[in-house]
VEXRO-929023 format. One record per atom (N, C-alpha, C): residue in three letters; x, y, z. Coordinates in pm, whole numbers, plus 50000, padded with zeros to 5 digits. Each point is the difference from the previous one (the first is absolute). Layout:
% residues N
ALAXYZ ...
This chain:
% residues 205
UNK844067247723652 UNK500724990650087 UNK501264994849932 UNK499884992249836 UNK501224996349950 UNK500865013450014 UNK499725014549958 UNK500715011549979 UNK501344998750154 UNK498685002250113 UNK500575002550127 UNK501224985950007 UNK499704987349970 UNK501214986150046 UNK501145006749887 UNK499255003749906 UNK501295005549896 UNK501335006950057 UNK499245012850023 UNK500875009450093 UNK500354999150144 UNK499604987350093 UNK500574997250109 UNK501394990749948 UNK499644990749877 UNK501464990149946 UNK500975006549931 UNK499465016149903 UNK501295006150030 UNK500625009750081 UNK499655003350100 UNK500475002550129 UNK501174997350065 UNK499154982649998 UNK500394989550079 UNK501664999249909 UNK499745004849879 UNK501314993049927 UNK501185009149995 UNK499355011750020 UNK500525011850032 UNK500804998550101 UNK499704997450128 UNK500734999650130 UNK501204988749992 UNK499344985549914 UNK501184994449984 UNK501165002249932 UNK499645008649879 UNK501175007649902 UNK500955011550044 UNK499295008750113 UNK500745007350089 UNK500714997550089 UNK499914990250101 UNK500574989850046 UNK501164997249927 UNK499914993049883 UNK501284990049936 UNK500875012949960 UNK499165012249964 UNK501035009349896 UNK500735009650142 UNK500044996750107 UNK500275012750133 UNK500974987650017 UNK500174982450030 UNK500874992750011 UNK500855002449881 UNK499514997649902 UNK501324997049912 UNK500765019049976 UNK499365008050019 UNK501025011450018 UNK500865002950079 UNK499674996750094 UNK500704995650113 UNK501454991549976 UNK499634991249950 UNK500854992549951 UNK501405008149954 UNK499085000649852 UNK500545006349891 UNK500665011149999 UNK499825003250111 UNK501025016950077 UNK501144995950070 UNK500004990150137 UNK500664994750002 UNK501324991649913 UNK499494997349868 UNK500614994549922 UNK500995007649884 UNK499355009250022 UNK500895014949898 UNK501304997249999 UNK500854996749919 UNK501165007249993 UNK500815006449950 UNK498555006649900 UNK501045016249947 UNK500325006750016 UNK501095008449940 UNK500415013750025 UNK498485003650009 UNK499925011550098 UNK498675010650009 UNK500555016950028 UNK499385008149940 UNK500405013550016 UNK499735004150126 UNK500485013250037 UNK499515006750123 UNK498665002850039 UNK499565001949902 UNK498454996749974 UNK499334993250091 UNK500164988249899 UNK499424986850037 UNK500674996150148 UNK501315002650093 UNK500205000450128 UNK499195008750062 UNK499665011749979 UNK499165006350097 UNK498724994749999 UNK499044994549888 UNK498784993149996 UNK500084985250097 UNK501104996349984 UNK500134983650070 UNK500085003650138 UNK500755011950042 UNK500145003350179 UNK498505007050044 UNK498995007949894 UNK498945005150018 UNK499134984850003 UNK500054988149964 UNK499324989850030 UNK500144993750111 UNK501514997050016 UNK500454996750076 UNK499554999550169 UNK499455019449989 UNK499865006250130 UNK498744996750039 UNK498964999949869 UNK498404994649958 UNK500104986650080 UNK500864992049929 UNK499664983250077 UNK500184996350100 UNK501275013350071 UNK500164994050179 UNK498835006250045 UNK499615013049932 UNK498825003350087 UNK498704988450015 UNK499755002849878 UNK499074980050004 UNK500014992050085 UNK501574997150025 UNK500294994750053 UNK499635000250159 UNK500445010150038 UNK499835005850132 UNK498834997950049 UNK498995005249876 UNK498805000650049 UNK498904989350033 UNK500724985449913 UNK499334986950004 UNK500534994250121 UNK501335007350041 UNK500854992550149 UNK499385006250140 UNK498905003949971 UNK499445013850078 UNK498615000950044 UNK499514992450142 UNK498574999350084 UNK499755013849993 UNK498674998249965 UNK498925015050023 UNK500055002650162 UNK500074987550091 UNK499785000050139 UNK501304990350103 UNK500645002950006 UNK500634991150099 UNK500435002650148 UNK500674991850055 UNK500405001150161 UNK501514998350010 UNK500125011250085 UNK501504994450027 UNK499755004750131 UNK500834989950057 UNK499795001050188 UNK498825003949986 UNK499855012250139 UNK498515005050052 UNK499425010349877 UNK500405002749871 UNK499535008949953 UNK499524997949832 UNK498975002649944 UNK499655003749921 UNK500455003449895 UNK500284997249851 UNK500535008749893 UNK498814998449873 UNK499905016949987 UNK499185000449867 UNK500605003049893 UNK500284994149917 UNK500385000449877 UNK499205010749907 UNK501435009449928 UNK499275012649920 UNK498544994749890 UNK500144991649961 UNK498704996549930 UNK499194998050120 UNK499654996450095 UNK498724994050080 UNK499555016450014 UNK501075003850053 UNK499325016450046 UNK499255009449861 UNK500774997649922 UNK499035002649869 UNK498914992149956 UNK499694994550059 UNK498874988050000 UNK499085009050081 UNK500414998450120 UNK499255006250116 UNK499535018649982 UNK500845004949906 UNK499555016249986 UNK499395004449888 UNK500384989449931 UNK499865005749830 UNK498434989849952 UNK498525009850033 UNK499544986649958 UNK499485004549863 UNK500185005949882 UNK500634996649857 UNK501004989249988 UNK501304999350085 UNK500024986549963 UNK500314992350024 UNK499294997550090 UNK499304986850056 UNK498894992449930 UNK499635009849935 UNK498644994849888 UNK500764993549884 UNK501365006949956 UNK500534986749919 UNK500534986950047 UNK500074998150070 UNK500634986850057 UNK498814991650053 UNK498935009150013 UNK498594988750042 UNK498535004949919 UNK500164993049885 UNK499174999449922 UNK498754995050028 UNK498825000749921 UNK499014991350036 UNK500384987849977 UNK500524999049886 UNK500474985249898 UNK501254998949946 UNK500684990150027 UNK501394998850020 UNK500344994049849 UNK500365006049884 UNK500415002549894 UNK501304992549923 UNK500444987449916 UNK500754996949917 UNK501045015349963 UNK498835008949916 UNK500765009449954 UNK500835009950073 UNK499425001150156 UNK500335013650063 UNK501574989650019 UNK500114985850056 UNK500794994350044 UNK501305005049920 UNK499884990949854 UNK500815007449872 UNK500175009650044 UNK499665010050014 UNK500235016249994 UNK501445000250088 UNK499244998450134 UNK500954995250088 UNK501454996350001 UNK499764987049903 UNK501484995150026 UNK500915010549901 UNK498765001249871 UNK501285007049867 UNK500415013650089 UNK499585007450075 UNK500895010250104 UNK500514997650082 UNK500064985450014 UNK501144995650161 UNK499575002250117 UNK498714999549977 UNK499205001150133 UNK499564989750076 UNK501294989850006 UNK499564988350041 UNK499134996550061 UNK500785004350163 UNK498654999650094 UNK498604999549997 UNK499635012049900 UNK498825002050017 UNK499204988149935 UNK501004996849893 UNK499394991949882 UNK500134983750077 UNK500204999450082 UNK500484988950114 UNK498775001850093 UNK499705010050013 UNK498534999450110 UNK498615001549897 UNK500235000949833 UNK499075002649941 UNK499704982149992 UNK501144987649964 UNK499984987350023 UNK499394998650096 UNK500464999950150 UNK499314995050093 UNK498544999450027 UNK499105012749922 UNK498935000250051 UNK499194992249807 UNK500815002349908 UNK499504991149932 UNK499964982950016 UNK500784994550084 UNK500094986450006 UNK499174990750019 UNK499145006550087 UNK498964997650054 UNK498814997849901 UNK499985011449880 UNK498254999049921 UNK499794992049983 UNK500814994449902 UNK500094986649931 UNK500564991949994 UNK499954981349897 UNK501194995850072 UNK500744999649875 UNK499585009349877 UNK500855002649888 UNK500985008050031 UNK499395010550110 UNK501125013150055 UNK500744996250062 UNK499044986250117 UNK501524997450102 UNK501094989849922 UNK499794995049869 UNK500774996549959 UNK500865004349922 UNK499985009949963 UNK500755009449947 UNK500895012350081 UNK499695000550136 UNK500235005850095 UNK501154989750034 UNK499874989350049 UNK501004993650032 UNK501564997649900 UNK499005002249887 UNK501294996449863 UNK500725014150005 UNK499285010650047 UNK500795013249976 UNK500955004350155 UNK499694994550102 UNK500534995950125 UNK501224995749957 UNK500044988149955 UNK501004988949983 UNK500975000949956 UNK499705009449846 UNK500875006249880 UNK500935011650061 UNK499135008050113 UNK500875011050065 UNK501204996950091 UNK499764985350071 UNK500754996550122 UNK501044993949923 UNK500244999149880 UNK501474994549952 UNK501035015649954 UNK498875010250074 UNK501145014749982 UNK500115007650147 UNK498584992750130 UNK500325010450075 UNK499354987950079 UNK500375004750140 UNK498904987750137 UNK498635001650030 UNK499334997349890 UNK498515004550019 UNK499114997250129 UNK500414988750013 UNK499464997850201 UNK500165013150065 UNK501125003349983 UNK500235013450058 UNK499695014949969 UNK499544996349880 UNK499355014449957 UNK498684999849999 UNK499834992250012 UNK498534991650022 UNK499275008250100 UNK500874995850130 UNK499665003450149 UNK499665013249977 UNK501525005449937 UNK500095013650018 UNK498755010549966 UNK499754990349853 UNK499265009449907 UNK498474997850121 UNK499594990750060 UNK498605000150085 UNK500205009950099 UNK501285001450080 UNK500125006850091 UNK499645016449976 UNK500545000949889 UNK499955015349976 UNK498695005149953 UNK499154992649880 UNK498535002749974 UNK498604994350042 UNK500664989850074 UNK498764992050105 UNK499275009350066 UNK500315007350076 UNK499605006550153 UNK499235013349960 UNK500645003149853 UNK498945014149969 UNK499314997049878 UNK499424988149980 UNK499124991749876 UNK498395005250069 UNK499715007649933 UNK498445004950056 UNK499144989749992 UNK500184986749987 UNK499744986649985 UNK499914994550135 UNK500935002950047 UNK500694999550136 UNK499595007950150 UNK500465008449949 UNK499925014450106 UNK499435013749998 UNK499905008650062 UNK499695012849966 UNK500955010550038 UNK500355008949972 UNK501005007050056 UNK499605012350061 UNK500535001950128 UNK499305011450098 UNK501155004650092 UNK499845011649942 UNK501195011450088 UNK501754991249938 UNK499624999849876 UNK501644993549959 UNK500354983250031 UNK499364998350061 UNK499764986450065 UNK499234987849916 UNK500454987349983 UNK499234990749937 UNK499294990150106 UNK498315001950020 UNK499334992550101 UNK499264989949913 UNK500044988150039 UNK499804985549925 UNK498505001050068 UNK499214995249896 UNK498494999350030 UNK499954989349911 UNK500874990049909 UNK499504985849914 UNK501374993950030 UNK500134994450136 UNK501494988850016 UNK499594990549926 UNK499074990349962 UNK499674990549895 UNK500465002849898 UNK499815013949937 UNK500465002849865 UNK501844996850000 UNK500375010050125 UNK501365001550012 UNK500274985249996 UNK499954987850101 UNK500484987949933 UNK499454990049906 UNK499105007249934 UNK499764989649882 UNK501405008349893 UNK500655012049975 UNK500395003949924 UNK501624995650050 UNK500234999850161 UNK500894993950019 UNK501084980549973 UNK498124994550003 UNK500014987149933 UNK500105000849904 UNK499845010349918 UNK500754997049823 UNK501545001750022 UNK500505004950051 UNK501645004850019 UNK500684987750025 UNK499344993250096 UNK500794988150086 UNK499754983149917 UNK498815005349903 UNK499794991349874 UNK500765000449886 UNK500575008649974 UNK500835007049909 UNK501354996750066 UNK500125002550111 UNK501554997550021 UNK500144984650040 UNK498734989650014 UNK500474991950013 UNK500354991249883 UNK499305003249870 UNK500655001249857 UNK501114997449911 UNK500455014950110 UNK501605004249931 UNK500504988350104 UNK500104996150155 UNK501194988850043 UNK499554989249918 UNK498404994349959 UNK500634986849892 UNK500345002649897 UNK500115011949900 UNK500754994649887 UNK501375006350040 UNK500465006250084 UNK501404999050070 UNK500474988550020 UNK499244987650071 UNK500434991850038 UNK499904988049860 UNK499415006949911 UNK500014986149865 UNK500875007049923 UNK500305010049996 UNK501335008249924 UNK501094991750073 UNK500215000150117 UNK501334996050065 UNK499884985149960 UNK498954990650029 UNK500004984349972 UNK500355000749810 UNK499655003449977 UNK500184998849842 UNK501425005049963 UNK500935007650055 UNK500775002650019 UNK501084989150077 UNK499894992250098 UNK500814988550026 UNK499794994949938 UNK498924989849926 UNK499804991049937 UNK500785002149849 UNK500375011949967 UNK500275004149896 UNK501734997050002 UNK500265001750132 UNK501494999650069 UNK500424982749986 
């Protein structure tokens, strides 16, 4: 038991150190202003192309509506065909480490829906869930990736649903909004310390 709290606290410390070291590079790239070889330009435009994709992909519902119609997003449909892997994204047990894994490949999202369903175990996780929420939304609109990230792996969570003829048929809606009430717990989170960032910020004025 001490072994197992051992290796859940460095985990836990893990995710926070990945976290700080993906912000401050960030930074710190931004901040460059050396000469760099041709080299090092083609590596910065090969990232470059990496982070809008990221990008894209966190700005990006598994499921949405526009007018009368339907859009499936290229991951949902690989959700829906591929069930190898689908088995990675829905584990029995929702993992510190797989999370890590996650982010150190820029797999946000996923590592964004690996949070959501941890928030819930505990209230060591959901507190640490929220701190890793919080830390992200001073680089991207996590409310909004939030949504996104439920929209896209909610509906084919074998937790959830079963999938038949390509199709995701819901047989646990309880499950579906208890996992949705973590999202809307989480984002209600990020607007208060939005809103004590901004007060601390006049007062500072």
């Amino acid at each position: 038991m001490i072994q197992l709290l051992k290796t859940n606290f460095i985990l836990k410390m893990r995710l926070f150190i990945t976290i700080i070291f993906l912000n401050c590079s960030i930074f710190l790239n931004a901040q460059n202003k050396h000469v760099v070889s041709t080299d090092s330009i083609a590596i910065s435009k090969e990232q470059l192309s990496q982070t809008l994709s990221m990008l894209k992909n966190l700005s990006t519902k598994g499921l949405d509506m526009s007018k009368d119609s339907l859009i499936v997003s290229e991951e949902f449909n690989k959700l829906l065909k591929d069930e190898v892997y689908r088995k990675t994204l829905y584990p029995n047990i929702y993992t510190w480490e797989q999370t890590i894994n996650y982010i150190n490949t820029k797999e946000l999202k996923k590592a964004f829906w690996y949070l959501i369903n941890l928030y819930s175990t505990s209230d060591k996780n959901k507190e640490l869930v929220i701190r890793s929420v919080i830390t992200y939304d001073a680089l991207i609109q996590m409310d909004k990736v939030l949504i996104n990230t439920f929209y896209t792996y909610a509906f084919t969570d074998p937790e959830v649903s079963i999938i038949v003829d390509n199709s995701p048929e819901i047989i646990r809606p309880d499950v579906l909004e208890s996992k949705l009430r973590n999202v809307n717990e989480l984002i209600q989170y990020i607007y208060k310390y939005r809103e004590q960032k901004t007060n601390s910020k006049e007062k500072g004025n």
